[in-house]
N, C-alpha and C positions, 0 to 999 in steps of 0.2 A: 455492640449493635451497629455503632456507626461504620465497624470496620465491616461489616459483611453486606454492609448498604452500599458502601463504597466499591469495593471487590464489585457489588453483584451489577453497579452501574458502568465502572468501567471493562467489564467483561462482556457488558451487553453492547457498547456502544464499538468495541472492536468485533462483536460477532455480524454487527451489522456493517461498519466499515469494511468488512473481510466479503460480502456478498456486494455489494456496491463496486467492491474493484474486481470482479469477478463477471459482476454486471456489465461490464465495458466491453469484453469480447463477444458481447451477443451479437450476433447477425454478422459477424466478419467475416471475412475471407483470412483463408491460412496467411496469405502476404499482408493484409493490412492490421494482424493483430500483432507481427511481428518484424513489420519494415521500419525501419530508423525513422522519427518522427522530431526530431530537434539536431543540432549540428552533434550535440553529444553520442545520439545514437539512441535517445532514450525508444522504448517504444512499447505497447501494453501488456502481451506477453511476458517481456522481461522485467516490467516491474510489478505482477504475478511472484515469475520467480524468485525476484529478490525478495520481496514481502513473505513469502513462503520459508525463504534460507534466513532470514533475520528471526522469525518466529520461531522455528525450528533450533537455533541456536540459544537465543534468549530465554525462552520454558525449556529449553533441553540440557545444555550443557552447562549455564550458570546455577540451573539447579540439584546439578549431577544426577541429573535424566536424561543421558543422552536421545538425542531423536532415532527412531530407528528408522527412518533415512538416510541413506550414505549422504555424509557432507565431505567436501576435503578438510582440512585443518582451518582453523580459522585465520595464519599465521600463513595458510598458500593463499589466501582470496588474490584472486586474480583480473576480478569485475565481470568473469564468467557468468554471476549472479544475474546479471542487467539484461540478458539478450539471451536467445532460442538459438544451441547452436540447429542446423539443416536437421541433425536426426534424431531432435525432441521434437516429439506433436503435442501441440497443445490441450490435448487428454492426457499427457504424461506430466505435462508440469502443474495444470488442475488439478489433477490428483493427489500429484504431490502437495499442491498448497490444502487439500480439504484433508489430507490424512493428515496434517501438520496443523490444524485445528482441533484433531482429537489428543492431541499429542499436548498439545497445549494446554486446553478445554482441562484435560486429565491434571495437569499440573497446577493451572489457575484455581481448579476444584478440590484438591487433593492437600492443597497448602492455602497457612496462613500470609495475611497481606506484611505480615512481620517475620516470614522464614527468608535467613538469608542465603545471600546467591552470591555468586563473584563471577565479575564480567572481566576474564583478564585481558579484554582489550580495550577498556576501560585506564586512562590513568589513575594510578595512586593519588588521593585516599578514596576514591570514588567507586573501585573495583569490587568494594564491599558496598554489598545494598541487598537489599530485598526486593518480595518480591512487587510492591506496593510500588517501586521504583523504575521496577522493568516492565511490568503493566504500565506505568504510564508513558514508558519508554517507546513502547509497541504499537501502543495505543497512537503516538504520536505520529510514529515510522508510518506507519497504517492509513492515517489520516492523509498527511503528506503524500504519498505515494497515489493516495484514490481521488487526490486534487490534479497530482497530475495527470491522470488516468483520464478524470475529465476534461482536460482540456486538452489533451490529443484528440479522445473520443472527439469534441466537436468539430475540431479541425479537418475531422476524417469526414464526417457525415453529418455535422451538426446534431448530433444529438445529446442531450445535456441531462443532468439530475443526479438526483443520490440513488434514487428506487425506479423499476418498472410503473409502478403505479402513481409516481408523482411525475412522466414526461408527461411533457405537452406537447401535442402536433406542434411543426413543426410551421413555422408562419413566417416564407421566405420573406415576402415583402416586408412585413413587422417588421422582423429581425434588422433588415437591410436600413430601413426609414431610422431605427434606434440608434444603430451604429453608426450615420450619418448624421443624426444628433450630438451624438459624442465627439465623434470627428471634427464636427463645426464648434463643439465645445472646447476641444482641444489647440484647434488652431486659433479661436479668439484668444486663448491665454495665451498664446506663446508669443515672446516678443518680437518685433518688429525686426527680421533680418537686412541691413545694411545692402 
């Protein structure tokens, strides 16, 4: 009982993290869902993609389900994952990531939280686990990735939240007077420079 409570909790909290990050490209412009947003390059289209290829790998090939999405080898990853090249549209890589939720969906539903998987990119003895293991693994990747998502998101346009139905307009001045709180908070701590 505990196990399909568990299962059916953390299944749910990645279906909803999986729309959250998904959430982030609404109302963008083709250039600003996929122009470099940190010196890395990060930016919100490509970590779509990647959260797409991490999923797709983890419920596919650890559980010898392959995804039937062309991936390359896991052994070429190249960081192609991270970024749109010019002749993906972001219909093509949504797609990919929402057909890669059924592909999952199938396998998280299909299997026990105790059927094993082997991640051979994983070091030994770790490479063996289940599936209980790579749910949380996913769950994780997921989470992390729709943290970054928002805080690009605000950088772009200030817009922030987990859901549609939880923004709040948007309240320049608030926001301004806040962070100028903070600022002043930050600058009393800091020591006295010489």
């Amino acid at each position: 009982m505990i196990d399909e409570f568990a299962k059916d909790n953390l299944h749910g909290r990645l279906r909803r993290d999986r729309e959250a990050l998904l959430w982030k490209l609404d109302g963008l412009s083709e250039y600003d869902s996929r122009r470099p947003l940190t010196a890395t390059g990060t930016n919100l289209l490509g970590l779509v993609k990647h959260v797409a290829t991490v999923e797709a790998r983890y419920f596919g090939e650890v559980f010898d389900r392959p995804s039937p999405e062309p991936l390359p080898r896991w052994q070429d990853s190249d960081g192609s994952d991270l970024w749109a090249a010019g002749d993906e549209t972001r219909d093509q890589i949504v797609g990919f990531y929402r057909r890669t939720w059924e592909h999952s969906d199938a396998t998280v539903n299909e299997l026990s939280l105790h059927s094993p998987g082997h991640v051979p990119w994983w070091p030994e003895p770790y490479s063996h686990t289940n599936l209980f293991a790579v749910l949380v693994h996913v769950l994780g990747e997921s989470i992390r990735h729709a943290g970054h998502a928002d805080i690009l998101r605000e950088g772009l346009d200030g817009r922030t939240g987990l859901r549609p139905e939880h923004e709040q307009r948007i309240d320049a001045e608030a926001r301004a007077a806040h962070r100028a709180k903070i600022e002043q908070a930050a600058r009393s701590a800091a020591p006295v420079e010489a």
